[in-house]
C-alpha positions as CSV (number, residue, x, y, z in Angstrom):
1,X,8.9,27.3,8.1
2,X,9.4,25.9,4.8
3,X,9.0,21.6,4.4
4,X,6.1,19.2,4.0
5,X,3.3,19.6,5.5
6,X,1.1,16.5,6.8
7,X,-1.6,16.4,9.7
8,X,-0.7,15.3,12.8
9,X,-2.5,12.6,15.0
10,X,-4.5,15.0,16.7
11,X,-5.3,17.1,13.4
12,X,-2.1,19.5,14.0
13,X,-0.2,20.2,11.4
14,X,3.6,18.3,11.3
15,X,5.8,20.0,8.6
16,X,8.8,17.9,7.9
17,X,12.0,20.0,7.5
18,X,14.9,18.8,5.7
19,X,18.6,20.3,5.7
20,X,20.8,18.3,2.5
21,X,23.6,20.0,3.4
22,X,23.8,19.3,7.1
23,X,22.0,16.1,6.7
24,X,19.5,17.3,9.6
25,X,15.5,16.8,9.2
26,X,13.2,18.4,12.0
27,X,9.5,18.2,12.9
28,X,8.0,21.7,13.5
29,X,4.3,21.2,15.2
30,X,1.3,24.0,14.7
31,X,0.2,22.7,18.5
32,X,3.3,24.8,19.8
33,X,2.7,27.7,17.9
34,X,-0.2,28.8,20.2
35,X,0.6,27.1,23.4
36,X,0.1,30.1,25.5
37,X,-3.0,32.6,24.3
38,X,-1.6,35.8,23.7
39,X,-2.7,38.7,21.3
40,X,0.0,40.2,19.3
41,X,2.4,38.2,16.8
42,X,4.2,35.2,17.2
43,X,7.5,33.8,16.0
44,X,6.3,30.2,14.3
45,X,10.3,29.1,13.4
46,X,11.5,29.1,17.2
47,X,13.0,25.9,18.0
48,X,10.6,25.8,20.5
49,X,8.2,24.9,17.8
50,X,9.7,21.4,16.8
51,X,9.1,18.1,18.2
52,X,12.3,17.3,17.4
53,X,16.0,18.0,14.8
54,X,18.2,15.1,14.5
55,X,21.2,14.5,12.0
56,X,21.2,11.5,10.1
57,X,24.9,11.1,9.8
58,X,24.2,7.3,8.2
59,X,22.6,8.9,5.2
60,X,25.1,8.6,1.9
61,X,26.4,12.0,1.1
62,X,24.6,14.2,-1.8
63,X,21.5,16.5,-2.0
64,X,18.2,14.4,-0.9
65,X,14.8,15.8,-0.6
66,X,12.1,14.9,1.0
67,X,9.2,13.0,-1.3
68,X,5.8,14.6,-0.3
69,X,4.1,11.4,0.3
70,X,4.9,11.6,4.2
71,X,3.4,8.7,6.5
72,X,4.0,11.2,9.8
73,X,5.0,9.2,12.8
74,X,6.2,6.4,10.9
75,X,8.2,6.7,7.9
76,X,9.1,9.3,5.4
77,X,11.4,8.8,2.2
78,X,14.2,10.9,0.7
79,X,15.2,11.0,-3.0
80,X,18.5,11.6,-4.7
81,X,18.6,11.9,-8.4
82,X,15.5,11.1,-10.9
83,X,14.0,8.0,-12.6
84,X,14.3,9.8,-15.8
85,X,11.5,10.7,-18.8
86,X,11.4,11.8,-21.8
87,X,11.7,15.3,-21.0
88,X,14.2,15.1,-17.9
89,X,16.6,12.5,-19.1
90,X,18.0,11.0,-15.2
91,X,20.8,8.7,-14.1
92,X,18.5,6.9,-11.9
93,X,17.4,7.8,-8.2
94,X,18.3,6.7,-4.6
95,X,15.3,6.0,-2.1
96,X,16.1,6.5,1.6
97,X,13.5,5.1,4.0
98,X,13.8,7.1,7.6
99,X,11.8,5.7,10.4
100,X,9.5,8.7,12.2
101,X,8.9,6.1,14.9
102,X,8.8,7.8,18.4
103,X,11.4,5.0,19.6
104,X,13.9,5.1,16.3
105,X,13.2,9.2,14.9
106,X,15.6,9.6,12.2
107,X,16.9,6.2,11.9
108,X,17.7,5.1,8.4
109,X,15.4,2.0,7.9
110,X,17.0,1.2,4.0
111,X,18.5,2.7,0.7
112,X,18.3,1.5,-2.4
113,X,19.0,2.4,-6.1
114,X,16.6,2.0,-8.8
115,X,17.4,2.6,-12.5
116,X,15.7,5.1,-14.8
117,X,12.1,3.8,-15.5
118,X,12.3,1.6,-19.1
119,X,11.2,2.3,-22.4
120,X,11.9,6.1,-21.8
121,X,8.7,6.7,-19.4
122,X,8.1,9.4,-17.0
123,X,7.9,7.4,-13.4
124,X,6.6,9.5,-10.5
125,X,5.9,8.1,-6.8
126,X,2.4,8.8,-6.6
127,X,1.6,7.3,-2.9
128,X,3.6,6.2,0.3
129,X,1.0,3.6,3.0
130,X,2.2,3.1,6.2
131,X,-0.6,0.5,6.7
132,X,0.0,-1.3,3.3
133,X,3.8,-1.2,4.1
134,X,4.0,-0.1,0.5
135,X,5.2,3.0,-1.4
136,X,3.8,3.2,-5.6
137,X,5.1,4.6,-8.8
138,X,2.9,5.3,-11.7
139,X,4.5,5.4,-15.2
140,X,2.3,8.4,-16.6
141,X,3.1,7.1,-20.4
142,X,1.5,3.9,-19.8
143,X,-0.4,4.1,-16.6
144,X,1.7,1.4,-15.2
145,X,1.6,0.9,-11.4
146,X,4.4,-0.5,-9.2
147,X,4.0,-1.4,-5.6
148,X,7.3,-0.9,-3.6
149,X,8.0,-2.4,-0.1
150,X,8.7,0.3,2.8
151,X,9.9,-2.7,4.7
152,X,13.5,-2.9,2.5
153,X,12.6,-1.4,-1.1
154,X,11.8,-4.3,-3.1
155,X,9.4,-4.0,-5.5
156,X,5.8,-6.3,-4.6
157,X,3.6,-6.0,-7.3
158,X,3.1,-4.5,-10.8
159,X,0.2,-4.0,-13.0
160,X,-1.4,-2.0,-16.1
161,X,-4.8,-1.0,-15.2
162,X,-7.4,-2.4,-17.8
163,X,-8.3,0.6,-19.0
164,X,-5.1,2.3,-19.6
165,X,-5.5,2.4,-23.0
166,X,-8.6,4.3,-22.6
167,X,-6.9,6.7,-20.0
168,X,-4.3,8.5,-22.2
169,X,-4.3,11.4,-20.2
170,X,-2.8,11.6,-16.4
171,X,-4.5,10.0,-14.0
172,X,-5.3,11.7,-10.9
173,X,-4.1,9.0,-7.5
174,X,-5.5,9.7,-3.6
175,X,-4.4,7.0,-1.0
176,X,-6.0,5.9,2.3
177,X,-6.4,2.9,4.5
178,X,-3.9,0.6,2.8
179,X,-5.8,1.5,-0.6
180,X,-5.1,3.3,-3.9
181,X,-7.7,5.1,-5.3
182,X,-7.0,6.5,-9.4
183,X,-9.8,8.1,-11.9
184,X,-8.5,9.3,-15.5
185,X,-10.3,10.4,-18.6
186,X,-12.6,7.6,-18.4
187,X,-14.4,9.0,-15.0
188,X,-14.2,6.0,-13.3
189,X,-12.6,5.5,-10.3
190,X,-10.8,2.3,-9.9
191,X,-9.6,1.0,-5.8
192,X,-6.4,-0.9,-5.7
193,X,-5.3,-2.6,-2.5
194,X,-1.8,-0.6,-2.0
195,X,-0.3,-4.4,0.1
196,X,-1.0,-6.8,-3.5
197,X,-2.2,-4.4,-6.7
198,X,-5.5,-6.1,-6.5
């Protein structure tokens, strides 16, 4: 099926599926795919292939998608509307956190507005931590970072790298372990600690 794809616990692969118009997201698992060994083909979009489908009837009403940063089996955000850029002039975005907790699948943790980015800068959310609690946007203009709460949405922590005015092309961002990890044009790779910016 179509959605976003993340691996599993147990190095299966969880693709997030997400429905705007009914307001339903699923969890299809590759470790049902083959749970019987067969030869032959086999139909991968059976329901019997999802963990789970659940409406979230809470969610405000409007087309959301899911943002790609997933932390699977704990929280996954939804986007409505852009932070705006030069090139893609936006009215601003929602943020929907939705909890992918075994006890609380599907329940909508927070929602929060945030204007388009300032000065006319293209903002993109680059990483989502589950173990920094954080999620961060990177203003690709001026390499600025922003650390974002997944707690309630508030913004933590905000910095421009030292070398941003060395890096003016796109930076290239990998989290991991409650760190973010960016190299640019100046081949170095800088480590930022995802909870504080340091």
């Amino acid at each position: 099926p179509t959605g976003t794809a993340v691996a599993g616990p147990q190095g299966e692969i969880l693709r997030y599926v997400w429905n705007s118009a009914g307001k339903w997201l699923a969890q299809w698992n590759s470790s049902k795919v083959f749970a019987d060994q067969t030869s032959g083909s086999i139909n991968a979009s059976t329901a019997a292939r999802y963990d789970w489908n659940i409406t979230l009837s809470s969610l405000a009403t409007g087309t959301w998608s899911i943002i790609r940063h997933v932390a699977a089996q704990n929280v996954l955000l939804l986007s409505k509307g852009t932070f705006g850029g030069p090139r893609a002039p936006g009215t601003g975005v929602d943020i929907a956190a939705i909890s992918l907790k075994p006890n609380s699948i599907g329940q909508v943790l927070w929602s929060k507005y945030y204007p388009v980015a300032p000065n006319n800068v293209t903002r993109k959310i680059i990483a989502v931590d589950a173990e920094a609690g954080t999620f961060v946007c990177q203003d690709k203009e001026t390499l600025q970072l922003t650390g974002f709460s997944l707690t309630d949405g508030s913004q933590v922590w905000s910095l421009v790298p030292d070398d941003a005015s060395w890096d003016t092309m796109r930076s290239v961002s990998l989290n991991a372990y409650g760190k973010l990890y960016v190299s640019g044009f100046d081949g170095i790779v800088h480590c930022y600690d995802m909870k504080t910016g340091n």
